[in-house]
C-alpha positions, 0 to 999 in steps of 0.5 A: 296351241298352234306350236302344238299342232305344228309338234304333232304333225312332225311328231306324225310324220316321223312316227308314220315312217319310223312304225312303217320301217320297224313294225310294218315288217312283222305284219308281212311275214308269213309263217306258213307260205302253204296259203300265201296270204297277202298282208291285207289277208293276214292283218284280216285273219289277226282281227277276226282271230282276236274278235272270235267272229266281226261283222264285214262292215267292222272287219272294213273299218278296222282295215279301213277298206271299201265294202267291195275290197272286203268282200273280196277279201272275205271270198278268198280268205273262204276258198283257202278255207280259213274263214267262214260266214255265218249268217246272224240268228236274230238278224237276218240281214247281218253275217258273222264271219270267223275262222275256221279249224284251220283258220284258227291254227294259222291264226295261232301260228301267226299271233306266235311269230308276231310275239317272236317278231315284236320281241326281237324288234324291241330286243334293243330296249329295256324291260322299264322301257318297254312297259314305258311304251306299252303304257304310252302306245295304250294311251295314244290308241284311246286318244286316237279312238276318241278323235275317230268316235268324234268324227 
């Protein structure tokens, strides 16, 4: 067991550089400069645009941010007018944001120049090995998940 867990913390540190230097770059570019959305807003706008409307405290945990840090992401991504809060009909307590009309064009717009960016990146490889890693990517997110449900 022991020399598994030493593999898995050279398998990490490699796998954090190597994610860093290929992928990170396609969270970063920005299709449309008009609102000059940081990183942080952009991977926001992707999540709340593929959950339709997330609660702050999810949109925190996806991001792994502090509630102030949300908030304060929230506010400038609601005076760009991208995003809005609503608050939950049954529980008063709890607020939905979402995106709004034009949230959800630059949404599309990003999720568009994603693709284009993931597909370049990947041009290098095969048709079977890219269903080879998109089958095993699957399969370390749901481990992965299943070590962050047990804590």
């Amino acid at each position: 067991m022991n020399k598994a867990i030493e593999n898995i913390k050279y398998d990490l540190i490699k796998f954090m550089s190597l994610f860093h230097r290929l992928f990170t770059p396609v969270f970063k570019r920005e299709v449309d400069n008009r609102y000059n959305c940081t990183k942080n807003q952009v991977r926001a706008i992707m999540i709340i645009g593929r959950s339709k409307k997330i609660s702050p405290t999810i949109l925190g945990k996806c991001m792994d941010m502090e509630k102030g840090s949300i908030t304060s992401l929230i506010d400038a991504l609601e005076s760009m007018n991208l995003v809005y809060r609503e608050n939950d009909l049954e529980d008063k307590r709890k607020t939905w944001i979402q995106l709004t009309k034009e949230g959800e064009a630059y949404y599309y717009k990003q999720e568009e120049n994603f693709i284009k960016q993931l597909e370049n990146t990947l041009k290098p490889l095969s048709d079977e090995e890219i269903i080879k890693f998109s089958t095993n990517l699957s399969s370390l997110v749901k481990i992965m998940e299943k070590v962050r449900d047990s804590q």
